[in-house]
C-alpha positions in Angstrom: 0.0 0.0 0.0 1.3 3.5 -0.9 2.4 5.8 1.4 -0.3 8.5 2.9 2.1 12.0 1.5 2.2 14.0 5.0 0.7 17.0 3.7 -2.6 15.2 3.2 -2.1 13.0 7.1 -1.9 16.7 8.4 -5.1 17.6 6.1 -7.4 14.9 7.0 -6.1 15.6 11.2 -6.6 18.8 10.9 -9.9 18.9 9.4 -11.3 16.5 11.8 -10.2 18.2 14.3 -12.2 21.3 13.8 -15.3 19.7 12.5 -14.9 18.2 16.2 -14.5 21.0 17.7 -17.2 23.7 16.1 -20.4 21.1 17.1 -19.8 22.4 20.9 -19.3 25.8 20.4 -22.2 26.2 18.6 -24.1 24.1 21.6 -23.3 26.6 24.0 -23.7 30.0 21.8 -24.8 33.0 23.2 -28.0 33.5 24.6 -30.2 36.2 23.6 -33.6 37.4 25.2 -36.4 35.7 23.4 -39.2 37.9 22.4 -41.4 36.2 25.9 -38.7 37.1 27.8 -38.6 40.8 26.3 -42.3 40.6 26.6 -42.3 40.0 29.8 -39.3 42.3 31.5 -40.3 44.6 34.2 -38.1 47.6 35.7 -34.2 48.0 34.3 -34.3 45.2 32.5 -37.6 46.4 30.3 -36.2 49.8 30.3 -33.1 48.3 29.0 -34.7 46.9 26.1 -36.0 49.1 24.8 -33.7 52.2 25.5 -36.1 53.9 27.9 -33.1 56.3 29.5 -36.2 58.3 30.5 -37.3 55.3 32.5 -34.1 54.6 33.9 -33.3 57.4 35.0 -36.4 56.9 37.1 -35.5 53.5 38.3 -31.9 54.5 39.1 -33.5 57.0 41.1 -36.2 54.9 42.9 -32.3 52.7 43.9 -33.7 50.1 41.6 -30.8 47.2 41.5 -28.4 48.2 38.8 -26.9 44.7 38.1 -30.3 42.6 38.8 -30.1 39.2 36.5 -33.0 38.0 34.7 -33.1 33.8 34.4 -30.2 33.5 32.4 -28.6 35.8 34.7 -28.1 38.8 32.3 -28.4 42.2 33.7 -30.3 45.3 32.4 -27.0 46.0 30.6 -26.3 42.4 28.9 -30.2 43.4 27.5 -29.1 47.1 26.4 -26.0 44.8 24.5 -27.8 42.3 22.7 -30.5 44.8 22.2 -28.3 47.3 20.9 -29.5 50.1 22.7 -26.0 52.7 23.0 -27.6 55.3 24.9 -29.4 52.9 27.6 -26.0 51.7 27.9 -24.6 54.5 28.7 -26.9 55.8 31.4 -26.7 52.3 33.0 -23.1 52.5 33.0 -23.3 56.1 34.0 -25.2 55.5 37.2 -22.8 52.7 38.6 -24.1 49.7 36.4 -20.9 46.7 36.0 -19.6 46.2 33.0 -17.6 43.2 33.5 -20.1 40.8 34.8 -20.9 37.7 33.0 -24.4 36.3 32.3 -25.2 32.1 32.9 -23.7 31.5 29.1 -20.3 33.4 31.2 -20.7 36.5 28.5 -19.9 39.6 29.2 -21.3 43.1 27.3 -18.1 43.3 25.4 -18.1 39.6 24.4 -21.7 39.6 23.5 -21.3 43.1 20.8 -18.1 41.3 19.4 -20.0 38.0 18.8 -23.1 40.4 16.7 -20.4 42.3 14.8 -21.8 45.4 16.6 -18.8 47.8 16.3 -20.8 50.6 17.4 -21.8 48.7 20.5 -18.4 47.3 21.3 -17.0 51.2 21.0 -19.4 52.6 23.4 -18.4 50.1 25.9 -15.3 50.3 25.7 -14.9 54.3 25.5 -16.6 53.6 29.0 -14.2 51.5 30.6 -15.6 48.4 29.7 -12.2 45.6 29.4 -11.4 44.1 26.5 -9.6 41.5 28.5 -11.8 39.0 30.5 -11.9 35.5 29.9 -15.5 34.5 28.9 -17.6 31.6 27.6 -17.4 28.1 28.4 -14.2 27.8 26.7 -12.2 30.1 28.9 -12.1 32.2 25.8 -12.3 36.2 25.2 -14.0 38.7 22.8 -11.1 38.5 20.9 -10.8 34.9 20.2 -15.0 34.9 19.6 -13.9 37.5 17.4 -11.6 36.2 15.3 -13.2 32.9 14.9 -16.1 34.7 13.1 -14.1 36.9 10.9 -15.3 40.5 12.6 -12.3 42.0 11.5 -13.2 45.6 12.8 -14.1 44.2 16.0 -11.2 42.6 16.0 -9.1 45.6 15.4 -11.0 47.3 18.2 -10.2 44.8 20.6 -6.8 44.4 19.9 -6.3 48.4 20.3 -8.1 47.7 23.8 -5.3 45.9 24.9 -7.1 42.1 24.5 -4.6 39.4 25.1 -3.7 38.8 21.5 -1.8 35.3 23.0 -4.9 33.9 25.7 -5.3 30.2 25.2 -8.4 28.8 25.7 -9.8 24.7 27.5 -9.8 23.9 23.5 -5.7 25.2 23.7 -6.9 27.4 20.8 -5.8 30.9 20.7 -7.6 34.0 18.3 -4.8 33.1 15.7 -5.7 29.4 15.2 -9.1 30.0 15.5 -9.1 32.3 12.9 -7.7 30.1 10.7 -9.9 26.4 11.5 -13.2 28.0 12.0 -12.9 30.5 9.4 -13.7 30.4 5.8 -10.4 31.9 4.9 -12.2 34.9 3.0 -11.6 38.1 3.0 -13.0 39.1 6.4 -11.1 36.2 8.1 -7.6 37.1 6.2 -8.5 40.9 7.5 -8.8 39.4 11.0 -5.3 37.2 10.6 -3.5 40.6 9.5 -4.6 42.5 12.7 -3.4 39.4 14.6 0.1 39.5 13.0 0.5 43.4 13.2 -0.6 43.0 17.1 2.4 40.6 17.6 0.6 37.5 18.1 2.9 34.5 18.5 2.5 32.7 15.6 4.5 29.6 17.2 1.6 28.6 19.5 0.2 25.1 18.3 -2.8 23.5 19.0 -3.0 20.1 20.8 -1.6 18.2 18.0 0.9 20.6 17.3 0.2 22.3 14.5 0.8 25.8 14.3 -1.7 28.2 12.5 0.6 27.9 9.2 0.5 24.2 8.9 -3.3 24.9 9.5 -3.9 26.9 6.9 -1.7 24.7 4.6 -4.0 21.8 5.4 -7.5 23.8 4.6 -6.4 24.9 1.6 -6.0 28.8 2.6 -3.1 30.1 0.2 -3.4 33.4 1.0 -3.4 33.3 4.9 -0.4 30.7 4.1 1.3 33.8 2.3 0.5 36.2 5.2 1.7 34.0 7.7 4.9 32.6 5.8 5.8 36.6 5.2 5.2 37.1 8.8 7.8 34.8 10.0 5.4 31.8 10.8 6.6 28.0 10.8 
């Protein structure tokens, strides 16, 4: 029997690999309000919603609980996030709301706008002190590895200029570089995500569990032009 040529071994590991991989992180996506839930939000967390400031500014002053947590445990600002509602952000944040706490799914505001591609979102939040660097989800991951993963190159770009940790390593020993690369699509919005990456200094020597670093990843899916980026950029 002939030989299996390497190239393809590292292929057929690699692409089993991710198809592994992506099964569980869609199971435990992100977990919006449902339109009964909306319907059915009383106080912050209905105010939130629907970007009553008016309202909230009434509630804030009536000491209503800033951070309560609906069943999913999201607060009346995860709701303003997923709701894209800027301005009820910012009076929530404005009257002592916290940014950096995570909902039952272990999202966080900043997390949840860099998962919808909501740049506008993510830049209030930021420009408000929200971090760019917690570890979130079930996959001891960040925004910027959620990011990256789904090609939201601007967002990515923000959160790199936020400080995220461009290196953080997640349970699956991923990091925003090699997911970039075996959940993307290796398109245009995903090579745009890879080139902030590189400029940012990411460590293109990290490998996954079976070793293979983010070029031999891209060399197995077939991605010629991330393989160009990250061969001009040093990788191995």
């Amino acid at each position: 029997m002939a030989a299996i040529p390497f190239r393809s071994s590292l292929q057929a590991m690699a692409l089993a690999m991710a198809c592994a991989m992506v099964a569980p992180q869609a199971a435990w996506a992100q977990t919006a309000p449902s339109p009964s839930e909306a319907a059915a939000y009383q106080g912050l967390h209905a105010a939130a919603h629907k970007g009553n400031t008016d309202k909230i500014a009434t509630l804030v002053a009536a000491n209503a609980d800033l951070n309560a947590r609906d069943t999913n445990g999201r607060t009346p600002l995860h709701v303003a996030a997923f709701a894209r509602q800027r301005e009820a952000i910012r009076a929530l944040a404005k009257a002592g709301a916290k940014l950096e706490l995570l909902d039952n799914d272990r999202y966080d505001a900043v997390t949840i706008a860099s998962v919808a591609d909501d740049e506008e979102t993510l830049r209030a939040l930021l420009a408000l002190g929200a971090s760019a660097k917690l570890v979130t989800s079930r996959y001891d991951g960040t925004a910027l590895i959620a990011a990256a993963h789904l090609g939201h190159d601007g967002v990515v770009r923000q959160l790199v200029a936020a400080g995220a940790p461009v290196d953080h390593v997640n349970n699956l020993h991923w990091t925003a570089t090699i997911e970039v690369v075996v959940l993307g699509d290796g398109g245009p919005r995903h090579q745009r995500s890879l080139a902030a990456l590189i400029a940012a200094g990411a460590n293109l020597k990290l490998a996954d569990r079976q070793g293979l670093t983010p070029l031999q990843l891209a060399r197995a899916r077939g991605y010629a032009a991330m393989v160009q980026m990250l061969v001009a950029a040093g990788a191995t």
